[in-house]
C-alpha positions in Angstrom: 121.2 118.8 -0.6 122.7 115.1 -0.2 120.3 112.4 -0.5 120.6 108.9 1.2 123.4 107.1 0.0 122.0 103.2 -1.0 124.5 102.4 -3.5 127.3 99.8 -2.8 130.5 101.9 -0.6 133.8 101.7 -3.0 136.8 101.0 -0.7 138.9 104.3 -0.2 142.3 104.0 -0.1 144.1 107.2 -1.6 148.3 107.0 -0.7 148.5 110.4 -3.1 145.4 111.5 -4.7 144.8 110.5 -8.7 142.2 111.7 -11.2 140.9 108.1 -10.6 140.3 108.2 -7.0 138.7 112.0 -7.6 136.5 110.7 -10.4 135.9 107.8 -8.2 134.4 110.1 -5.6 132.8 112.4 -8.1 130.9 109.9 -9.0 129.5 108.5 -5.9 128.3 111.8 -5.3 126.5 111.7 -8.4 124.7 108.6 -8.0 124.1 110.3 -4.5 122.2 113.3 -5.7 124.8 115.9 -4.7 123.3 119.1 -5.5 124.8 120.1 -8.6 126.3 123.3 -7.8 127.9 121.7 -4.4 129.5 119.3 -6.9 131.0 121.7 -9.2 132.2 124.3 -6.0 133.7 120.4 -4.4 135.5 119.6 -7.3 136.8 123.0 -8.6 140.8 123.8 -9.3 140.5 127.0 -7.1 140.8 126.5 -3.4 138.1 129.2 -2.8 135.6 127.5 -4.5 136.6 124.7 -1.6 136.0 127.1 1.0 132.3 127.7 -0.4 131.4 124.3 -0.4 132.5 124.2 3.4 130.6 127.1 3.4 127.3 124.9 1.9 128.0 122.0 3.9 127.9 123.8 7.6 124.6 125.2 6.9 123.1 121.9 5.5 124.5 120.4 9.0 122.0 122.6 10.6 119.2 122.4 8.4 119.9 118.7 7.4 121.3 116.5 10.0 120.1 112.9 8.6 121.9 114.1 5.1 124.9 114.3 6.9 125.0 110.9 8.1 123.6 109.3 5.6 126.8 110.2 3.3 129.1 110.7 5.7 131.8 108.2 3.8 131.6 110.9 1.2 132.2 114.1 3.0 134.7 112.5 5.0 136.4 111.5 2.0 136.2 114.7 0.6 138.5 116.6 3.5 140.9 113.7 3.3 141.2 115.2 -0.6 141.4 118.6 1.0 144.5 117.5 3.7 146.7 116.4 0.5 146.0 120.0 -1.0 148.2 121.9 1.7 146.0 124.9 2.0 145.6 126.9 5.5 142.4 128.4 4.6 140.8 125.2 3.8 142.5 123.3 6.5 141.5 125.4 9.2 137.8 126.2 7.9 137.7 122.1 7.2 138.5 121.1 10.9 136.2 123.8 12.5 133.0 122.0 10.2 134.2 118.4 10.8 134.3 119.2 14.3 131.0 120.4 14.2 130.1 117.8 12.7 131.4 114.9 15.3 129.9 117.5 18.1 126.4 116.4 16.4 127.5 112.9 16.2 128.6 112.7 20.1 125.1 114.1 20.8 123.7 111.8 18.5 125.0 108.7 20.1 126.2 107.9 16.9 128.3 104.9 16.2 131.3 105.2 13.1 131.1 102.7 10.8 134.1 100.9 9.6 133.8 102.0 6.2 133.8 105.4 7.2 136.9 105.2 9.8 138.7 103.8 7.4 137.9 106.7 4.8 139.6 109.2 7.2 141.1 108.3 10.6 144.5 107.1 8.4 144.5 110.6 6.6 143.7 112.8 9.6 146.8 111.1 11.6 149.0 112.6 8.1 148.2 115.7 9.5 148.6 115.4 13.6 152.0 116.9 13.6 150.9 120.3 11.2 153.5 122.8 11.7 150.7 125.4 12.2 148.9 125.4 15.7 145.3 126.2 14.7 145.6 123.0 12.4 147.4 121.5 15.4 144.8 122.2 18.3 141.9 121.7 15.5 143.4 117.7 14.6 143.8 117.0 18.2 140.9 118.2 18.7 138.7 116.3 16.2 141.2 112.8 17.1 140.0 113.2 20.9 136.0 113.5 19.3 136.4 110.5 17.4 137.1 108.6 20.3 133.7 109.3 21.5 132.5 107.7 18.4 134.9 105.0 17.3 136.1 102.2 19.9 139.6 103.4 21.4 141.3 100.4 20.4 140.5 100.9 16.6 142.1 104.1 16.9 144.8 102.8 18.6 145.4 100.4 15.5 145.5 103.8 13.3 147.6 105.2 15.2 150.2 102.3 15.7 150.1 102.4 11.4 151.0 105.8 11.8 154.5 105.9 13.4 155.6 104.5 10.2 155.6 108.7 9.7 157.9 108.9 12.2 155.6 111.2 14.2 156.0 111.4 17.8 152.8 112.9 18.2 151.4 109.6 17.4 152.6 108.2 21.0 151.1 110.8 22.6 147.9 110.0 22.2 148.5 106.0 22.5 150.1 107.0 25.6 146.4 108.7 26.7 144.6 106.1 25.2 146.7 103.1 27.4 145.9 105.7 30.4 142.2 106.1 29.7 141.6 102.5 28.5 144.1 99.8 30.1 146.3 97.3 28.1 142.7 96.2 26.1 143.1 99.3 24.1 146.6 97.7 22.5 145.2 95.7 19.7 145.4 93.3 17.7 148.1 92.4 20.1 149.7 93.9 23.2 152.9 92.3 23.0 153.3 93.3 19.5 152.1 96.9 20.0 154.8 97.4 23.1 157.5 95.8 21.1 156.8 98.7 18.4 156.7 101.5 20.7 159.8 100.5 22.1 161.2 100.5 18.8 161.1 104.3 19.1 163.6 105.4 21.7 166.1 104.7 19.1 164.7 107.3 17.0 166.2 109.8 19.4 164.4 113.2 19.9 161.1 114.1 20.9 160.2 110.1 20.1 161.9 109.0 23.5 160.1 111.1 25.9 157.1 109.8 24.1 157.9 106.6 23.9 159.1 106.3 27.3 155.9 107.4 29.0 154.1 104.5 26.7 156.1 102.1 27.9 155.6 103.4 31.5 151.9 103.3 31.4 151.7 99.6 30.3 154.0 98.9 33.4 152.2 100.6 35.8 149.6 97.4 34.9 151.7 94.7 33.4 154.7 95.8 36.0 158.2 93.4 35.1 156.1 91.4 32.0 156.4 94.6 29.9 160.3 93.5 29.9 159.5 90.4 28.3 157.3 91.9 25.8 159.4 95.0 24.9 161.9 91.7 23.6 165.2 92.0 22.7 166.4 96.3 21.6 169.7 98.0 22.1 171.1 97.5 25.6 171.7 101.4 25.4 168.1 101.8 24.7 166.9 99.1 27.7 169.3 100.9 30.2 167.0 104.2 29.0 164.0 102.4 28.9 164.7 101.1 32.8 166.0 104.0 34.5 162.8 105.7 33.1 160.6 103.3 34.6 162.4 103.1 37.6 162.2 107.5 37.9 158.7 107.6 37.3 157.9 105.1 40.1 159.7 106.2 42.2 158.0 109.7 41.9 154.7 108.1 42.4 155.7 106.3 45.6 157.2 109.7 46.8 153.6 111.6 45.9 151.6 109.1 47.4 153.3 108.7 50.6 153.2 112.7 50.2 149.4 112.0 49.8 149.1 109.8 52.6 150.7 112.0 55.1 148.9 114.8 54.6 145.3 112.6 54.9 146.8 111.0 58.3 147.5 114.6 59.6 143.9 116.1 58.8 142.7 112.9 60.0 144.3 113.7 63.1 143.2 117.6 63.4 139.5 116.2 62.5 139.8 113.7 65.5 141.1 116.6 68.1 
C-alpha cells in the first residue's frame, strides 16, 4: 500500500490547515505511491471516508510493518490534519491506530526522527487538554508512548512551547518528566525552563497546583538554587511558591521518619 519514501521531506509546519499545506501533503503521498483509493478516502470532504482510511491503514500495520515506517512523516502528518477537523469519531478511532502504531515502534526499538517529531508532537500537545475523556486518556496515552521513542528532553522542549496554550495539563507531564528524568530533561536550559514554569502560578487555577509541584520536583535536586533561578515574580506569587515547598518537604520528612520507624521496629521483632 505505501512504498518507501526516498524523496526529499518538505518541512511541516501547519498553524491552521490551508489548501497549500493539504496539496503539499497530497502530493508527497503521490510521489510515495499511496494506493490510489487510500488517497482519495485520505483526502475526501466527508469525515467517514476518514474513518475508512484509518480503517485501511490498521490493517496495512499488520500486514505491512516496514510501509509504516518508512512513511511515517506522512501518516503522522495526516492525523495532525485530522486533530484540526474537530471530529470525535475520527479522533478517537485516530488515537486507538496511532497507538497501535507506537506499540509496534516500542517493540521495534525504534528511534523517532526529528523530522517526524516535529510533524506531530507540537499538534498532539493542541489536543492534551480534549474536553472529552476517551480523547483525553487516548492523547495521554500516546504522549507517555512517545517517550519510549523520542528522548524525554525533546519532549520536554514541546511541551514547554506548549504552555503558550495556557494548558495546565502541559505541566503535568513536565512535572513527570523532571521526576522520571532529573534536571537533564529541562532543555535547552534549566534556568530558563524553571523561570517559565514559575511564570504560571500567576495564571491562577488549576495552573498553580501544576506549577507548584514543577517547581517542587526541581528542588528536591537543586534545593535553595531553584530560588535563584525562578528570578524575580510577584512577591504574592514567591510567598505561594515557598510555603509550597516548604509543605511538601516537610511531608516527606514526616513519611520517612514514618518509614524509618516502622523498619527500626521490625528490625527489632526480627532480632527477638
Amino acid at each position: 500500500m505505501l512504498d518507501e519514501q526516498n524523496q526529499k521531506v518538505p518541512k511541516w509546519n501547519v498553524t491552521t490547515p490551508r489548501k497549500q499545506s493539504v496539496k503539499s501533503l497530497k502530493k508527497q503521498m503521490l510521489v510515495s505511491n499511496v494506493n490510489k483509493k487510500l488517497l482519495t478516502y485520505m483526502f475526501h470532504s466527508d469525515f467517514k471516508f476518514h474513518l475508512r482510511a484509518i480503517d485501511a491503514l490498521r490493517q496495512d500495520l499488520t500486514n505491512n510493518t516496514n510501509g509504516t515506517i518508512d512513511n511515517l512523516d506522512m501518516i503522522l502528518k495526516w492525523f495532525t490534519l485530522r486533530f484540526f477537523d474537530k471530529k470525535p469519531p475520527v479522533l478517537l478511532k485516530g488515537l486507538e491506530y496511532l497507538q497501535a502504531v507506537f506499540t509496534m515502534l516500542i517493540a521495534q526499538e525504534y528511534k523517532m526522527l526529528e523530522y517526524e517529531a516535529s510533524s506531530f508532537i507540537p499538534y498532539l500537545i493542541l489536543k492534551i487538554g480534549y474536553p472529552m475523556d476517551a480523547v483525553w486518556n487516548g492523547v495521554q496515552a500516546l504522549l507517555r508512548q512517545i517517550e519510549q521513542v523520542y528522548p524525554a528532553a525533546g519532549v520536554f522542549e514541546y511541551l514547554m512551547k506548549g504552555l503558550k496554550s495556557k494548558n495546565a495539563e502541559c505541566l503535568e507531564h513536565l512535572r513527570s518528566l523532571i521526576e522520571n528524568n532529573g534536571v537533564e530533561v529541562c532543555k535547552p536550559d534549566l534556568s530558563a525552563a524553571v523561570k517559565e514554569i514559575a511564570r504560571q502560578v500567576s495564571y491562577r487555577g488549576s495552573f498553580v497546583r501544576e506549577a507548584l509541584d514543577c517547581i517542587v520536583q526541581v528542588y528536591f535536586i537543586e534545593k535553595d538554587n531553584v530560588y535563584e533561578m525562578i528570578g524575580e515574580i510577584p512577591d504574592e506569587d514567591l510567598s505561594v511558591l515557598k510555603k509550597h515547598i516548604e509543605g511538601v518537604v516537610k511531608d516527606r520528612g514526616a513519611q520517612g521518619s514514618h518509614v524509618s520507624q516502622e523498619q527500626q521496629q521490625q528490625d527489632e521483632e526480627e532480632e527477638s
